[in-house]
GUPA-764007 format. One line per 5 residues: number of its first residue (from 1); their letters; for each residue x, y, z of N, C-alpha, C. Coordinates in steps of 0.2 Angstrom, whole numbers, plus 5000, padded with zeros to 4 digits. Last residue first. Example, Ala and Ser with C-alpha at 12.3 -4.5 7.8 and 13.67 -1.06 7.14 Angstrom:
// GUPA-764007
2 = sa = 5064,4989,5035,5068,4995,5036,5064,5000,5039  5066,4972,5039,5062,4978,5039,5066,4984,5039
END
This chain:
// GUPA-764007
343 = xxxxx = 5098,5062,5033,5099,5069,5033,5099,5071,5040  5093,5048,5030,5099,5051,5035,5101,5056,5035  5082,5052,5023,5081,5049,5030,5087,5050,5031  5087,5059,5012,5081,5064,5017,5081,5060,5024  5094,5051,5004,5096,5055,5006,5093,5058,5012
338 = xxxxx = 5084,5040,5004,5090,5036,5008,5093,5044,5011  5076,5047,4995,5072,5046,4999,5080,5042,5005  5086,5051,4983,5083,5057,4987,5079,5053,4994  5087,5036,4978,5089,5040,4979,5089,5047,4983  5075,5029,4973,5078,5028,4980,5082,5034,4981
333 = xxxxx = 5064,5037,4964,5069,5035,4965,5072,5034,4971  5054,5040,4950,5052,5040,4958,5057,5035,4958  5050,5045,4937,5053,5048,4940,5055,5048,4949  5043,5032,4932,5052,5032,4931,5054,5039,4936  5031,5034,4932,5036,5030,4937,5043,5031,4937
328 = xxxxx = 5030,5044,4921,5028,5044,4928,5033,5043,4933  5033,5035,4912,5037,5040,4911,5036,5043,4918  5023,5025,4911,5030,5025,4914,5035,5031,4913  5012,5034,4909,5011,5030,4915,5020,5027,4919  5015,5034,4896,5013,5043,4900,5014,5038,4907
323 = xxxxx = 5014,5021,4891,5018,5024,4890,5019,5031,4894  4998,5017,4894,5005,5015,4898,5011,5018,4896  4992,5026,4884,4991,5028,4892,4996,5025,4895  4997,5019,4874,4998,5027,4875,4996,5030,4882  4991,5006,4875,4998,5008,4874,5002,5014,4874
318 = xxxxx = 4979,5010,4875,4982,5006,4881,4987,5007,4880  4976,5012,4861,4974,5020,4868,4977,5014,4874  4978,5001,4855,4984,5008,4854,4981,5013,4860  4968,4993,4860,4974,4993,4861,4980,4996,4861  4954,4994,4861,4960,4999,4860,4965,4998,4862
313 = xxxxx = 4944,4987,4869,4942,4987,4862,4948,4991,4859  4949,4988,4883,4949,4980,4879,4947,4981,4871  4946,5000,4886,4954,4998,4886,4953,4993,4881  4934,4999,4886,4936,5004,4882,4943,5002,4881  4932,4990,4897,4929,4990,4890,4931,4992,4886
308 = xxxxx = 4935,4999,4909,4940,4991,4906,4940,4991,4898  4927,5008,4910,4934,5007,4909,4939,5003,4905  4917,5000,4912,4916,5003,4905,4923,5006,4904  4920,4996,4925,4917,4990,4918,4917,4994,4911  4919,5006,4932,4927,5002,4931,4925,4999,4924
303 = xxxxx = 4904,5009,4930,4910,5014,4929,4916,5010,4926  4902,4996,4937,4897,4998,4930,4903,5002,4927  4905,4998,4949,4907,4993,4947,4907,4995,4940  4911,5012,4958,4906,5006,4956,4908,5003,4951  4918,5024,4961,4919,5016,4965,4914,5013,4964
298 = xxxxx = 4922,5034,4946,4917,5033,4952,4918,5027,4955  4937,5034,4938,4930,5032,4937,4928,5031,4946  4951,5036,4931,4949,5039,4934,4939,5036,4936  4961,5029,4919,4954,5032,4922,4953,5031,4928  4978,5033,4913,4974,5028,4914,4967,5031,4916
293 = xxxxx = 4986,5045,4908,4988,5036,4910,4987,5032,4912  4976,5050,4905,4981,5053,4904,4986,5046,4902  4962,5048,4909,4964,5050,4901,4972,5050,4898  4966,5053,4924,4961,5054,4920,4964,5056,4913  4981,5049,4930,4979,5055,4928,4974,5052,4925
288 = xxxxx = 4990,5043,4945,4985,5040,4938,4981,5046,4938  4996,5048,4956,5001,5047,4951,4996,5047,4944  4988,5051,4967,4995,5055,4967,4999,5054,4959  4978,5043,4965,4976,5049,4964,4984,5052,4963  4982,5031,4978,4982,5031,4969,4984,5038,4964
283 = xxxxx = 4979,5035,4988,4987,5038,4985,4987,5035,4980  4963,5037,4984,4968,5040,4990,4975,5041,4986  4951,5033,4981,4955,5028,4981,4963,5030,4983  4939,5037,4975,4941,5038,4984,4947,5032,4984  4939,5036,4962,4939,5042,4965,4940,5045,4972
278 = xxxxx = 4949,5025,4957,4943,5025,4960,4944,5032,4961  4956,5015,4940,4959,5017,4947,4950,5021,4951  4967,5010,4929,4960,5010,4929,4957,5010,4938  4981,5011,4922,4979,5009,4928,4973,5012,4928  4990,5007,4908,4987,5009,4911,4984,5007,4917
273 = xxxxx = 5007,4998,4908,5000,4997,4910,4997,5002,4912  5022,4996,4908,5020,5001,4901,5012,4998,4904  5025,4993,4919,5025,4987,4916,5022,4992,4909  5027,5003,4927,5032,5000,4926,5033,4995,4921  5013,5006,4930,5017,5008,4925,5022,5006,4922
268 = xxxxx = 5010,4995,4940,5007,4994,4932,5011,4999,4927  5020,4999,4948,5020,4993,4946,5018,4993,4939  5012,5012,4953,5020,5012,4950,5023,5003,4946  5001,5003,4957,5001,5010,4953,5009,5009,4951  5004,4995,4968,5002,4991,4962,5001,4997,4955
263 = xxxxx = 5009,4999,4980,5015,4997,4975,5011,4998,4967  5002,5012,4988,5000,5007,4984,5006,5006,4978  4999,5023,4997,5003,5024,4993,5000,5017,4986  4984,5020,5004,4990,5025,5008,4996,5026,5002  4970,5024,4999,4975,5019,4999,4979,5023,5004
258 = xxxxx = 4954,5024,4997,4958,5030,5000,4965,5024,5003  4951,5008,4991,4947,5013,4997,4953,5015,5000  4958,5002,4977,4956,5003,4984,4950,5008,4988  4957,5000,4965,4953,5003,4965,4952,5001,4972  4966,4997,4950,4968,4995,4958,4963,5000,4959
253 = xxxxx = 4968,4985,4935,4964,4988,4939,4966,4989,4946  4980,4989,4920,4977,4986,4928,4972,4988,4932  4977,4981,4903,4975,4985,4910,4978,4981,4917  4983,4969,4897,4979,4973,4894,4978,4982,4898  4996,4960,4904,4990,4961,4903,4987,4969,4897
248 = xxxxx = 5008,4955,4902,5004,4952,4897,4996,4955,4898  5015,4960,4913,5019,4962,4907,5013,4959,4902  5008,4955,4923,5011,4964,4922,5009,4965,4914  5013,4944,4922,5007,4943,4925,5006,4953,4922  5028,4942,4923,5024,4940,4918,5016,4942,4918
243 = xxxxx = 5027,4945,4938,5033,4952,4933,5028,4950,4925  5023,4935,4942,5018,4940,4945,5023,4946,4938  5032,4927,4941,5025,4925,4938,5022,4931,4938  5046,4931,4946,5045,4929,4940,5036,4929,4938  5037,4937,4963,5042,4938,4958,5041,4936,4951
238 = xxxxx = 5022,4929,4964,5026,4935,4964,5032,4933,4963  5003,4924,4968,5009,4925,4963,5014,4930,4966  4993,4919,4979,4999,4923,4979,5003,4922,4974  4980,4917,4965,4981,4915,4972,4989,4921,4971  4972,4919,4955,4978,4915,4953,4983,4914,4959
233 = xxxxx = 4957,4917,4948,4961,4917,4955,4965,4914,4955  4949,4922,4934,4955,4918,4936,4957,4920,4945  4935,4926,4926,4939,4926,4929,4941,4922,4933  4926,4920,4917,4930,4922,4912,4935,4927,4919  4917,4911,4922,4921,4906,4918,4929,4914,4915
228 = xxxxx = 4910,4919,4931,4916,4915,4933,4920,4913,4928  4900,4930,4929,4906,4930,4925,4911,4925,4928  4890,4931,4936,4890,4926,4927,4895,4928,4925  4889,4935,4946,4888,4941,4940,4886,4938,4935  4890,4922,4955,4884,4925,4953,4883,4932,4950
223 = xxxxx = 4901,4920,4952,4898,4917,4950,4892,4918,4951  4909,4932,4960,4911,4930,4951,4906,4925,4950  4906,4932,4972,4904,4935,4967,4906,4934,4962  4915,4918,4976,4905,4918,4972,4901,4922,4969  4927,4924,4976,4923,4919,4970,4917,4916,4970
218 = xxxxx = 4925,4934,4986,4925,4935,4978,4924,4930,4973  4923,4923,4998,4918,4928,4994,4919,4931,4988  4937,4917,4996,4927,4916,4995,4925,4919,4994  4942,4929,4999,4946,4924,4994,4938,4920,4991  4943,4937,5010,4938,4939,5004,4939,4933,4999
213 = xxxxx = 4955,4937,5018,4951,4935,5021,4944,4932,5015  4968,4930,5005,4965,4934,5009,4958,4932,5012  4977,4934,4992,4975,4930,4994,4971,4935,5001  4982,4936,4973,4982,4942,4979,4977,4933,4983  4974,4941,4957,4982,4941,4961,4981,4945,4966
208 = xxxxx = 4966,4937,4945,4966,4943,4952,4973,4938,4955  4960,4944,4929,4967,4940,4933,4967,4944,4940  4949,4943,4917,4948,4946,4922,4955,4942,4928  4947,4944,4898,4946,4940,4904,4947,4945,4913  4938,4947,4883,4940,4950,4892,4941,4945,4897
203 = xxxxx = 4928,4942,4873,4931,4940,4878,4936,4940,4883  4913,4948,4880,4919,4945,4880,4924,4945,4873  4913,4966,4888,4910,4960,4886,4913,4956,4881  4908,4970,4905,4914,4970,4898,4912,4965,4895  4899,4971,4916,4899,4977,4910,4903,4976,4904
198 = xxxxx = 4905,4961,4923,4899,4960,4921,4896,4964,4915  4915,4964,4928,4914,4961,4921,4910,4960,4918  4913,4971,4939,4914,4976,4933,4914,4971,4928  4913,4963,4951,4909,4965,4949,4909,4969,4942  4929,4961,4948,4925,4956,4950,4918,4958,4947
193 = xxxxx = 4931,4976,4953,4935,4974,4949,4929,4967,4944  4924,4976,4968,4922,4982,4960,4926,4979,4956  4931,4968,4975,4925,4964,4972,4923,4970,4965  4941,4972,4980,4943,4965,4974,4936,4964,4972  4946,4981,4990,4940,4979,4987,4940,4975,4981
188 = xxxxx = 4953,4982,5002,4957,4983,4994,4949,4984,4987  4947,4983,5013,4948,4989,5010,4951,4989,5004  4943,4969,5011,4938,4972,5010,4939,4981,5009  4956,4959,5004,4952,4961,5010,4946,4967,5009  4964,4951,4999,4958,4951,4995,4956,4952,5001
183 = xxxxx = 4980,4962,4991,4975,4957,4999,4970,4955,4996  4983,4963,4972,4981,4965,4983,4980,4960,4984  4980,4966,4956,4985,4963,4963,4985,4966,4967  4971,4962,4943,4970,4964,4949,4976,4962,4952  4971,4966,4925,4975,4962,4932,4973,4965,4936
178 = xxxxx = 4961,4959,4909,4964,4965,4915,4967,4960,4920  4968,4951,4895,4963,4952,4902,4966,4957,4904  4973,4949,4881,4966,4950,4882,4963,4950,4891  4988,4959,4883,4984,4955,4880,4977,4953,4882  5000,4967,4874,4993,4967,4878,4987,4965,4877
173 = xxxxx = 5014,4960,4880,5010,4962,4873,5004,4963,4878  5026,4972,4890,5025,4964,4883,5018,4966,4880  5038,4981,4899,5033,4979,4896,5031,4972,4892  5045,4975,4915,5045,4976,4910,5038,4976,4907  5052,4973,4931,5044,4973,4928,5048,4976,4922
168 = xxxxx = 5064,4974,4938,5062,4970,4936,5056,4967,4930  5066,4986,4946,5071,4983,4942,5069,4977,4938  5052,4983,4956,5055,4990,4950,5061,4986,4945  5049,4977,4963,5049,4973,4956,5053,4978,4952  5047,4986,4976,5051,4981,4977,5053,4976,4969
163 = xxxxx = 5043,5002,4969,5041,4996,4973,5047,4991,4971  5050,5016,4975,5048,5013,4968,5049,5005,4972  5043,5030,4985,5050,5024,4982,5048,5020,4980  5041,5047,4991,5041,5041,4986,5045,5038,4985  5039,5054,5003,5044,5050,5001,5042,5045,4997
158 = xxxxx = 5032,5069,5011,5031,5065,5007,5037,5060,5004  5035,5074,5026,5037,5075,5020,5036,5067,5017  5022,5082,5039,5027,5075,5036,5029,5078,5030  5016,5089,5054,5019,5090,5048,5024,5084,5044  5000,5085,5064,5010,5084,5062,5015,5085,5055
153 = xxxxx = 4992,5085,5068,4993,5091,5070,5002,5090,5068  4984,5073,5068,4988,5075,5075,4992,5080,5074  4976,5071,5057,4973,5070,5064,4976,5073,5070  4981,5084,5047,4972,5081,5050,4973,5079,5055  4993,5076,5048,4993,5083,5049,4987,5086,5050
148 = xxxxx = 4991,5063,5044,4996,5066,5052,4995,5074,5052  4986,5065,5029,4982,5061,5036,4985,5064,5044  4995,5071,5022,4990,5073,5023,4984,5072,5030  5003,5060,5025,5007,5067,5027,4999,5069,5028  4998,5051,5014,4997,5047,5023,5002,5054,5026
143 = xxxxx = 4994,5058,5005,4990,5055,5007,4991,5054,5014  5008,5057,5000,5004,5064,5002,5000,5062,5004  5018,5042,5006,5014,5049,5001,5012,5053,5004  5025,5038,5017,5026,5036,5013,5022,5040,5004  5032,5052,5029,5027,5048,5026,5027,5044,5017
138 = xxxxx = 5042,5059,5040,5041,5058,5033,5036,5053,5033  5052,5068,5052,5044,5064,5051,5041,5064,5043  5063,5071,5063,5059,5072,5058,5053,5066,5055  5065,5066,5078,5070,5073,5074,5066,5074,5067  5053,5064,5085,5054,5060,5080,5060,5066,5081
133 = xxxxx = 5042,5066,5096,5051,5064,5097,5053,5061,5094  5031,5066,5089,5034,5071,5092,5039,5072,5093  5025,5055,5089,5029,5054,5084,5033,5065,5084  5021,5053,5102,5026,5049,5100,5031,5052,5093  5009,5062,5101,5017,5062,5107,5023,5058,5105
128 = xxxxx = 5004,5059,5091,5005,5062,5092,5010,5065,5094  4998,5045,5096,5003,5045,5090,5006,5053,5090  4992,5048,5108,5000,5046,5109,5003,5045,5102  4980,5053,5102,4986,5060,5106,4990,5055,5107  4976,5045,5096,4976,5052,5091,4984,5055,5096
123 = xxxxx = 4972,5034,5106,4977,5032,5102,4979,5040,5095  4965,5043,5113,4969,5040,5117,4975,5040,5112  4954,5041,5104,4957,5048,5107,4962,5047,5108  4951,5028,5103,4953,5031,5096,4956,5039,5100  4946,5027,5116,4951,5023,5114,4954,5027,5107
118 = xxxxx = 4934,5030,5117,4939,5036,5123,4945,5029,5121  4929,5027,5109,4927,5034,5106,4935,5036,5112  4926,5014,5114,4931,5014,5107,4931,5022,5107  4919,5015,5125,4926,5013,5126,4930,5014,5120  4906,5020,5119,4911,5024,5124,4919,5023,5126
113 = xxxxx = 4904,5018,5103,4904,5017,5111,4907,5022,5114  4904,5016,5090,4904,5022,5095,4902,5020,5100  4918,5006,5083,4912,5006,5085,4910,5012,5088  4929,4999,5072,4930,5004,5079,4920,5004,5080  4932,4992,5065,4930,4987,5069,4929,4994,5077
108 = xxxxx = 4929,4998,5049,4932,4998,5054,4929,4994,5057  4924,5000,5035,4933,4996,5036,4933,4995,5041  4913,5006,5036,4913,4998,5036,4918,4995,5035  4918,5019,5044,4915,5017,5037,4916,5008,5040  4921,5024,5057,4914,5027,5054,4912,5024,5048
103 = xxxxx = 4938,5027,5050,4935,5025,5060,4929,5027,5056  4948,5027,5043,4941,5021,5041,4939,5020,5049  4955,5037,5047,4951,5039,5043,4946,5033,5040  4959,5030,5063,4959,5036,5060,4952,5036,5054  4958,5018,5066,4956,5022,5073,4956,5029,5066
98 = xxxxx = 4959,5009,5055,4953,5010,5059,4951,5015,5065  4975,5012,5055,4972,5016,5051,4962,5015,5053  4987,5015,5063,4984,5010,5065,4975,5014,5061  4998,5025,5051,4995,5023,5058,4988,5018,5057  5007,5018,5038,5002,5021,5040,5000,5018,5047
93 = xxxxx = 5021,5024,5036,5016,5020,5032,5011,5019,5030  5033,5035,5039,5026,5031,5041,5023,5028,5035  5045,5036,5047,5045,5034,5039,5038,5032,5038  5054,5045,5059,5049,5041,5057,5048,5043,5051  5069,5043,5067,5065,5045,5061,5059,5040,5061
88 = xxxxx = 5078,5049,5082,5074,5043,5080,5070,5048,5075  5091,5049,5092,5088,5049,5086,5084,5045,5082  5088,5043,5106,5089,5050,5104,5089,5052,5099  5072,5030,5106,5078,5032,5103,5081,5039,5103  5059,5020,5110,5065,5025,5112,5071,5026,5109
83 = xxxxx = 5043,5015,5101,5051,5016,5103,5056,5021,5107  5033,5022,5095,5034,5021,5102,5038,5020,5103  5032,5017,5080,5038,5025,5083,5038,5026,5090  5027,5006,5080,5034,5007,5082,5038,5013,5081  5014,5002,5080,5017,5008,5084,5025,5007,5085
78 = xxxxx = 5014,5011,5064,5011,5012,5072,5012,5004,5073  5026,5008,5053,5020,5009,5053,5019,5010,5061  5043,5015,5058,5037,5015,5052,5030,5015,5053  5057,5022,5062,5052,5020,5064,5047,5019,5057  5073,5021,5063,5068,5021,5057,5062,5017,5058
73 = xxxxx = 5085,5024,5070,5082,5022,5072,5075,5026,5068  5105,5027,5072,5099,5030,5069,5093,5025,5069  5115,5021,5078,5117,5029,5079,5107,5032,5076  5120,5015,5091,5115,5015,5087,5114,5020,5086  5135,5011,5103,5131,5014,5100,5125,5013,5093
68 = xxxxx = 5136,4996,5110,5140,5000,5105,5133,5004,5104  5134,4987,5118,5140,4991,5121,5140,4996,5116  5123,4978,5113,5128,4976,5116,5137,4980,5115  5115,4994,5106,5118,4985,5106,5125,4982,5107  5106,5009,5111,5112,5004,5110,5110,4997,5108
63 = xxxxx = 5093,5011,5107,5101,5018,5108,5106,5012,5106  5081,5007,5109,5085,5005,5106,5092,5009,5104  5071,5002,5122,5079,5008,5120,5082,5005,5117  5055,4997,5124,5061,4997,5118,5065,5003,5120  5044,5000,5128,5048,4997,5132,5055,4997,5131
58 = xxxxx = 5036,5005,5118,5038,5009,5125,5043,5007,5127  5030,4992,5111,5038,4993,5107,5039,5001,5111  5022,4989,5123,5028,4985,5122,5033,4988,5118  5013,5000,5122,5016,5000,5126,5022,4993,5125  5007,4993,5109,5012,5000,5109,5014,5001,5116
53 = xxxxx = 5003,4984,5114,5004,4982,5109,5009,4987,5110  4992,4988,5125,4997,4985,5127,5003,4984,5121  4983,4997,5114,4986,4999,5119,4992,4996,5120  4978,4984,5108,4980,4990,5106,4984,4998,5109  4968,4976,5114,4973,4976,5115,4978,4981,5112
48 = xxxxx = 4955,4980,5112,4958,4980,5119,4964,4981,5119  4954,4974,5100,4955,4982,5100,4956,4985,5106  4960,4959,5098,4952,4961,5098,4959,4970,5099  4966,4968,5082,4962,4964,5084,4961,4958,5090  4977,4967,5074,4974,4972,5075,4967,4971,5080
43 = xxxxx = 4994,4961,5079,4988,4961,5080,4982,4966,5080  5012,4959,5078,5005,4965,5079,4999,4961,5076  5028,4954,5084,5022,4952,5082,5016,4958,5082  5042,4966,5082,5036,4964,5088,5031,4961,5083  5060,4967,5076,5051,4967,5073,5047,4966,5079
38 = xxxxx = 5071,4976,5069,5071,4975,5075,5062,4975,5071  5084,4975,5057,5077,4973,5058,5076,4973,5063  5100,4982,5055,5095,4977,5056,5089,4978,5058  5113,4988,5045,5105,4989,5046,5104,4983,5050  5126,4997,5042,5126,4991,5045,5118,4991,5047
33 = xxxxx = 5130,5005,5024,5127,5004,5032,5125,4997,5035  5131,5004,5011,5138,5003,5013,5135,5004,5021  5121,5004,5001,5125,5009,5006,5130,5010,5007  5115,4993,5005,5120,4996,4996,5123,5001,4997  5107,4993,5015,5114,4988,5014,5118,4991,5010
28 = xxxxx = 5098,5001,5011,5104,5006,5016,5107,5001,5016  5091,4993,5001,5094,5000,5001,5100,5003,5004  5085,4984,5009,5089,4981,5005,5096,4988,5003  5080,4991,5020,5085,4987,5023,5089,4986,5018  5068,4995,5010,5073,5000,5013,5079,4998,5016
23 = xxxxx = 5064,4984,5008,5066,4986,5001,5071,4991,5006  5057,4979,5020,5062,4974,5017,5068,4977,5012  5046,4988,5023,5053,4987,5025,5059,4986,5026  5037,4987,5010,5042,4992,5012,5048,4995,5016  5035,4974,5012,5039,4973,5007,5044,4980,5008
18 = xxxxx = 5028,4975,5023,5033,4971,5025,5037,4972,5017  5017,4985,5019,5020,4988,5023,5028,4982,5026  5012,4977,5007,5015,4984,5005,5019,4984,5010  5012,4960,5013,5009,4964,5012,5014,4973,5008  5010,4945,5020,5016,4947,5018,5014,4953,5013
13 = xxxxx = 5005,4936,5035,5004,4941,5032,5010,4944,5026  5009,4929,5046,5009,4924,5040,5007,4932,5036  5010,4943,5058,5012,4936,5057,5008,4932,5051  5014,4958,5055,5008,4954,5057,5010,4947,5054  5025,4966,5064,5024,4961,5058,5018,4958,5061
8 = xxxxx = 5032,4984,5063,5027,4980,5065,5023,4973,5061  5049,4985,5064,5042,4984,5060,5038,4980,5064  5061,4998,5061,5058,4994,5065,5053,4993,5062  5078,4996,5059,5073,4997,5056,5068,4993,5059  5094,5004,5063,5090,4999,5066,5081,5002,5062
3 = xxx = 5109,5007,5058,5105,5007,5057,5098,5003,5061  5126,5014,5059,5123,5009,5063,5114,5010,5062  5134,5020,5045,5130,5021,5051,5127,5014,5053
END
């Protein structure tokens, strides 16, 4: 098949949603299908423009290229299921998520006025319409099916696929720090992690991987806990360092705010790594079992901290949760998700 994968690229940014549609393109090449990448710059921000954004990828008929038919078209994050296509899937990611479920918490830049209240509406009913002229409609978890089906009244099927490292990450020794890997933004929350060493006592170290607006500010919270000297900012590590960086730690800690799927879950098991994770922490929740293959803990710092704690003084109960944790992952494969989208 003639494939066209489309994405909304937030420029210097390299994130879940660009890995996501790098690994898919990698997939359907193995295939034996002709893919290309169709992408528009995106900007969340000012919130005016938001509209125009998706009125651009409107403009798009992607049916053909030069004379020849396109037979399939693999919409993803907002707004590129605006596109034109008679067959058109969408694979979401996630919708332009401060008009949805971080509209009213301090993720958001939306505000209650009159012009964001009659904007977020706006932007509820054209995802709606849009992703109405899908032939089908899947989402990257239960989480973000859950959320299309809340906001817009639209039924998705869940699609788990195993992060871009998968063939890669292995176990090794479990060694004396926890790992954090994200954005260092404020929905990731890099500071519970940060703020929780305070609770562990040493000497625990604490490896954050990952770069971002919050880059500062997490390193002051580390020195004003009194725990700088025993956390590392090891900036954007990835492939070879980041597979090592898995493999030697103790824990991982991923304790977003209400996630959409999150590599860094299937990652840490894949590295035999319990996952020490948050209560609103969203498509985490779909995989990390309480006790089981890692903890479950309230979104505060104190909780995580007595998590980690526990890990750091038991290395056979780290060993035994990562082992439940890749039995997990191992069950989540390209395979059925390549089959459902060209179904």
């Amino acid at each position: 098949m003639r494939i066209v994968v489309a994405e909304a690229q937030v420029p210097f940014v390299q994130g879940g949603a660009e890995l996501h549609v790098r690994s898919l393109i990698e997939q359907l090449r193995r295939r034996g299908h002709e893919v290309e990448k169709v992408a528009l710059p995106f900007r969340p921000q000012p919130t005016s423009e938001l509209l125009a954004q998706a009125a651009a990828w409107r403009l798009l008929d992607l049916s053909t290229s030069n004379g020849r038919p396109i037979d399939l078209l693999i919409a993803t994050r907002f707004p590129t299921y605006f596109a034109r296509h008679p067959r058109k899937v969408a694979w979401v990611i996630h919708q332009h998520r401060a008009a949805y479920e971080l509209c009213g918490t301090e993720y958001s830049d939306f505000e209650h006025t009159e012009a964001d209240v009659g904007l977020r509406q706006r932007l509820l009913e054209l995802d709606r319409r849009m992703l109405g002229e899908c032939r089908r409609v899947f989402a990257n978890a239960q989480n973000t099916a859950n959320r299309l089906m809340k906001y817009n009244g639209v039924a998705a099927t869940a699609l788990y696929h195993p992060p871009p490292l998968a063939d890669r990450l292995h176990p090794g020794d479990y060694g004396d720090y926890a790992l954090v890997v994200g954005r260092l933004e404020p929905v990731k929350r890099p500071d519970l992690a940060i703020r929780a060493m305070a609770h562990v006592p040493p000497p625990t170290r604490l490896v954050v991987v990952g770069e971002g607006s919050q880059r500062a500010a997490a390193e002051k919270i580390a020195a004003d806990c009194g725990v700088g000297d025993r956390v590392t900012f090891a900036g954007a590590a990835d492939g070879d360092a980041l597979v090592a960086l898995y493999a030697g730690a103790r824990a991982v800690v991923y304790a977003p705010f209400d996630e959409d799927y999150g590599y860094v879950t299937l990652e840490a098991f894949l590295s035999v790594k319990p996952v020490v994770t948050a209560a609103d922490s969203g498509g985490t929740l779909e995989f990390v079992r309480d006790g089981e293959n890692g903890f479950v803990c309230a979104p505060d710092s104190a909780a995580i901290g007595q998590a980690i704690a526990r890990l750091a003084a038991d290395r056979a109960l780290a060993a035994r949760l990562g082992q439940h944790g890749l039995a997990r992952a191992r069950r989540v494969t390209w395979e059925g998700v390549v089959e459902q989208l060209l179904g």
